[in-house]
C-alpha positions in Angstrom: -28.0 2.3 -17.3 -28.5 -0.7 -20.1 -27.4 -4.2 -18.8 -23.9 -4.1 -20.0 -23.6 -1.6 -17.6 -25.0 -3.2 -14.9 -23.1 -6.6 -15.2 -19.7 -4.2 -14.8 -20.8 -2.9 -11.6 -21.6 -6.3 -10.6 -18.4 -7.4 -11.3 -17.1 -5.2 -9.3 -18.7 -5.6 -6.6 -18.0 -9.3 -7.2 -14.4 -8.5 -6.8 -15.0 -7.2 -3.7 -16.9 -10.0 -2.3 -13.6 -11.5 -0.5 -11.8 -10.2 2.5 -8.6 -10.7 1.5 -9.0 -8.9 -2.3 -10.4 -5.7 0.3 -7.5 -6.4 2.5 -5.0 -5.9 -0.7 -7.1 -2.8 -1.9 -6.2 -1.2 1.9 -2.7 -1.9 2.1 -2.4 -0.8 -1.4 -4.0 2.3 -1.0 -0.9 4.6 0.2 1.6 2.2 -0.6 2.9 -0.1 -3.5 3.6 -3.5 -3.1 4.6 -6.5 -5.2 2.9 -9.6 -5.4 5.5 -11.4 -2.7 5.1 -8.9 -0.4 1.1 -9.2 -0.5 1.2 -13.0 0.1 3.6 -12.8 2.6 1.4 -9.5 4.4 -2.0 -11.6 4.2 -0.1 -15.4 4.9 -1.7 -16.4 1.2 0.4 -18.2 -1.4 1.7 -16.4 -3.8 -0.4 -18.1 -7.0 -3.6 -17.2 -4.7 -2.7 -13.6 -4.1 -1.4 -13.4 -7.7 -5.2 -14.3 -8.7 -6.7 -12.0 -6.3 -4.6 -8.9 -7.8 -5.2 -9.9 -11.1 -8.9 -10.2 -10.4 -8.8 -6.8 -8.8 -7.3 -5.7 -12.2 -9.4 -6.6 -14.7 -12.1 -4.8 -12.7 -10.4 -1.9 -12.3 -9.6 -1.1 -8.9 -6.3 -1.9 -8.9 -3.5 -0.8 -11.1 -0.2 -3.1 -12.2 2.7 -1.1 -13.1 5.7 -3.4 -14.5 9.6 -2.8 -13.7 12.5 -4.1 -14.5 12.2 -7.2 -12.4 8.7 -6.9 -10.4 4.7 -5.8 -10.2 3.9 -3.3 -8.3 0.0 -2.9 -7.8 -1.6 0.3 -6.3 -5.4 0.8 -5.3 -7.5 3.0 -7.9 -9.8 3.2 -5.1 -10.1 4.4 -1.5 -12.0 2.4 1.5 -12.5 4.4 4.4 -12.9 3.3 8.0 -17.1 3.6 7.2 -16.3 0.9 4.7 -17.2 3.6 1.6 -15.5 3.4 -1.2 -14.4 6.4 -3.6 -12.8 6.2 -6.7 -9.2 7.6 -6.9 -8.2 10.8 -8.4 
């Protein structure tokens, strides 16, 4: 692994280095939910939870699909009750 590489897993596992960004990555594990929803399931304001997804994002363990008038963001990967994590898929 070179140190490109590395820096992207420790990204990652910067991401994950908050309870609530876990907390969005379990609820949106067998369900989608827009950002409104999120906020209003973790009592975080919307702008905070919006940065939390988007965070999430740009790592890659979440995905943002786009409809007509919403964002609805699904986990790409799976936390089980052991706290492991497996990629989706």
């Amino acid at each position: 692994m070179n140190d490109d590489e590395r820096d992207k897993v420790r990204r990652k596992f910067a991401a994950l280095n908050n309870i609530n960004r876990i907390k969005i990555i379990e609820l949106c594990q067998e369900k989608e939910y827009n950002i409104i929803q999120l906020s209003k399931k973790l009592g975080l304001g919307y702008g905070t939870t919006s940065q939390y997804v988007t965070r999430l994002k740009n790592e890659g363990l979440v995905k943002a699909t786009v409809t007509k008038n919403m964002t609805l963001i699904k986990s790409l990967v799976e936390i089980n009750e052991k706290g492991e994590i497996k990629v989706k898929g």
